[in-house]
C-alpha positions in Angstrom: 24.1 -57.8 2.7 24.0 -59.8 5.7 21.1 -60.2 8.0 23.0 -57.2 10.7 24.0 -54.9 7.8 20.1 -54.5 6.8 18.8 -54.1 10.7 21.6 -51.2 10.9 20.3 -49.7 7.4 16.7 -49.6 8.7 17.8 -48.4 11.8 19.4 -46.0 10.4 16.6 -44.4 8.2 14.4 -44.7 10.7 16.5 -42.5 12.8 17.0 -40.2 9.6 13.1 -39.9 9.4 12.5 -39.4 12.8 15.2 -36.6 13.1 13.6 -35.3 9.8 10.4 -34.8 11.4 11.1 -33.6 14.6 13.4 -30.5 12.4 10.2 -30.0 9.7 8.0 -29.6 13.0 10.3 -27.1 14.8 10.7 -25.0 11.6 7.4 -25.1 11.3 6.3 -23.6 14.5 8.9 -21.4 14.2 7.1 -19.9 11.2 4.2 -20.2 12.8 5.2 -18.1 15.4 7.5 -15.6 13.3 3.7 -14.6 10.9 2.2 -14.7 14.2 4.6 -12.2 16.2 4.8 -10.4 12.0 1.3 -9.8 12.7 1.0 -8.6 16.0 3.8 -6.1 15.0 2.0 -4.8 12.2 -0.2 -1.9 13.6 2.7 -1.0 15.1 5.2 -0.4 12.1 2.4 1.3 10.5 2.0 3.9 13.4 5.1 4.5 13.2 5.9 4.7 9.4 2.7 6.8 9.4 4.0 9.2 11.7 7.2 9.3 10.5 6.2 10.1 7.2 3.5 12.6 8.6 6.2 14.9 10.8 7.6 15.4 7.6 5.7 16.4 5.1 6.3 19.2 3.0 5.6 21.9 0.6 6.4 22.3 -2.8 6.1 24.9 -5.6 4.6 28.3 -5.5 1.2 27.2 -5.0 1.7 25.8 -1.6 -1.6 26.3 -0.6 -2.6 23.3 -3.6 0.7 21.4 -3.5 1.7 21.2 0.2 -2.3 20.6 1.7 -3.2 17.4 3.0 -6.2 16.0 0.7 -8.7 13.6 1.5 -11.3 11.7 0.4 -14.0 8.9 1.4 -11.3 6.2 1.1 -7.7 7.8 0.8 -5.3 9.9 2.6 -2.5 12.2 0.6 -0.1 14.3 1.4 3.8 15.4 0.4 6.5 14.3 2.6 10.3 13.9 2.6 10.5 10.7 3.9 10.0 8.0 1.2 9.3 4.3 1.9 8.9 3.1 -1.5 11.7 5.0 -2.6 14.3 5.0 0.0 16.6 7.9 -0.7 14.1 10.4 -2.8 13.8 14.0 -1.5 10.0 14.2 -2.1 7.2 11.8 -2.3 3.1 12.0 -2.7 2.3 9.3 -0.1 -1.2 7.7 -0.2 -2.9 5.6 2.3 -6.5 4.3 0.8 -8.6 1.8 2.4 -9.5 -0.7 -0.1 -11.8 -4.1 0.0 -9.8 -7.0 0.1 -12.6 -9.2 -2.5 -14.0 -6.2 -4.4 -17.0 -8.2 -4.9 -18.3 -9.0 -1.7 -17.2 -5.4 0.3 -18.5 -6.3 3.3 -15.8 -9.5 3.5 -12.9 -7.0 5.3 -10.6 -4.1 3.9 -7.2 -3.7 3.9 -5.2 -0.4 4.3 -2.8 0.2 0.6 0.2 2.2 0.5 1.4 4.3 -2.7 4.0 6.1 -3.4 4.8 8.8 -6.3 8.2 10.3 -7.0 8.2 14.3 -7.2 10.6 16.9 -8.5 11.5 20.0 -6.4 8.1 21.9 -7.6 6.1 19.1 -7.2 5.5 17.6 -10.4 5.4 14.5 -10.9 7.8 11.9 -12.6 5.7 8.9 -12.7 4.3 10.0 -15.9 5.7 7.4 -18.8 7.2 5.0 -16.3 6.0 2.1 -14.1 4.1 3.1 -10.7 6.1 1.6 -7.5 3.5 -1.9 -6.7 1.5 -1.0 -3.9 2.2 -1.9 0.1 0.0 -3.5 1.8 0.2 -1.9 5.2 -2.6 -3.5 7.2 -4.6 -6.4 5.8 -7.4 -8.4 7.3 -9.1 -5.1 8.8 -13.0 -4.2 9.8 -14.7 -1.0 10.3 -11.4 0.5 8.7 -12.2 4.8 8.0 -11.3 7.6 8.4 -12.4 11.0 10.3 -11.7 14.2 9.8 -12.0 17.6 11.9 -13.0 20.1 10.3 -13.7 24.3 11.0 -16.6 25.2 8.3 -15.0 28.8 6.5 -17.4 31.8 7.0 -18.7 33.8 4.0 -17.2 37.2 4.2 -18.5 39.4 6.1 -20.2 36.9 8.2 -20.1 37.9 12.1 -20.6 34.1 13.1 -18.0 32.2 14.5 -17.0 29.0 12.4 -18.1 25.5 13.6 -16.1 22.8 14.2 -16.9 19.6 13.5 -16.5 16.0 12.7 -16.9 15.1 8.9 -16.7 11.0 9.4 -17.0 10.0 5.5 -16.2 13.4 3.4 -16.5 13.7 0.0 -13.6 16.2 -1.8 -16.4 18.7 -2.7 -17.2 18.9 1.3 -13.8 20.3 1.7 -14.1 23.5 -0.8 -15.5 25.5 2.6 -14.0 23.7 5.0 -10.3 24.0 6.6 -9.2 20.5 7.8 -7.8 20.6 11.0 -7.6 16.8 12.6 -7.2 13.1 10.6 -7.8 9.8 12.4 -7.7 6.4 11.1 -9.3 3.5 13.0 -10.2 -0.1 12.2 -9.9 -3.7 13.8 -7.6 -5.9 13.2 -7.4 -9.1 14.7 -9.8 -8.1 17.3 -7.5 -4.9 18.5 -8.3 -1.7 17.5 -5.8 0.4 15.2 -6.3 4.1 15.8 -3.4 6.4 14.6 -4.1 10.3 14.7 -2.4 13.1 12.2 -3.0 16.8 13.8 -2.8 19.6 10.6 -3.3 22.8 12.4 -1.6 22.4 16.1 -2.8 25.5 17.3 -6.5 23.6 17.1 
């Protein structure tokens, strides 16, 4: 190669480099931005899968007083509801939203918000049993202060010519319900420095 052919090769692949770089940079702001816009977005999707999922839920069986309630615990949220995200396409789902620590050894590190899913039949049994559970969705990650509240009108004993109280229950345990009627759920955390809150009503006429 001649003295010119070599300057034109390193010019060249210098050109090649520098183009290289200045594409690597742009796609990497560009993913930069996309997790960044991803995770502004998030609370939002969930509010709105949440609701989605929560304007329809149903009842099945005869014992729709156990298989169509809405059940809750210290860390988790279930009810039954026609619209499946797991399953796209399945009449009738258990959907289950529990707030878990993202290191379970250090709890105070954060929490994250899971989502499960479990395939019914029309009486609202379930088919899970003997086959893989759907993995998890993460639906909000990187959270603090994440809980749940419930509203809740204390049952009188019978007989009893007191009105029933309503009240707040912030961290109920599922014995706490067995005299209770549950009439409001919230869920509310931090995420990013905003705050989350997304509100489920069970009894509209409270």
């Amino acid at each position: 190669m001649t003295l010119i052919e070599l300057l034109v090769t390193m010019a060249l692949l210098a050109l090649m480099a520098v183009l290289t770089a200045m594409i690597w940079g742009q796609l990497r702001d560009w993913s930069t931005d996309t997790l960044a816009a991803s995770a502004a977005l998030r609370p939002a999707r969930l509010n709105m899968m949440m609701q989605r999922q929560w304007d329809h839920r149903a009842v099945a069986g005869d014992d729709a007083k156990t298989l169509g309630r809405v059940e809750g615990t210290r860390p988790e949220l279930r009810f039954l509801t026609h619209h499946a995200v797991l399953n796209p396409g399945w009449p009738l789902v258990r959907a289950s939203y529990t707030i878990e620590p993202i290191d379970a050894l250090n709890p105070s590190g954060g929490s994250r918000l899971v989502y499960r899913e479990t395939r019914l039949g029309p009486s609202g049994q379930s088919l899970a049993v003997g086959s893989p559970d759907d993995p998890p969705l993460v639906a909000l990650d990187h959270c603090t202060g994440a809980r749940w509240r419930w509203r809740v009108r204390t049952v009188p004993e019978a007989g009893a010519p007191e009105s029933p109280a309503v009240r707040w229950a912030p961290s109920p345990e599922p014995e706490r319900f067995e005299d209770t009627e549950m009439l409001r759920v919230e869920f509310r955390a931090q995420h990013r420095g905003e705050e989350v809150a997304w509100v489920g009503v069970i009894k509209p006429s409270h």
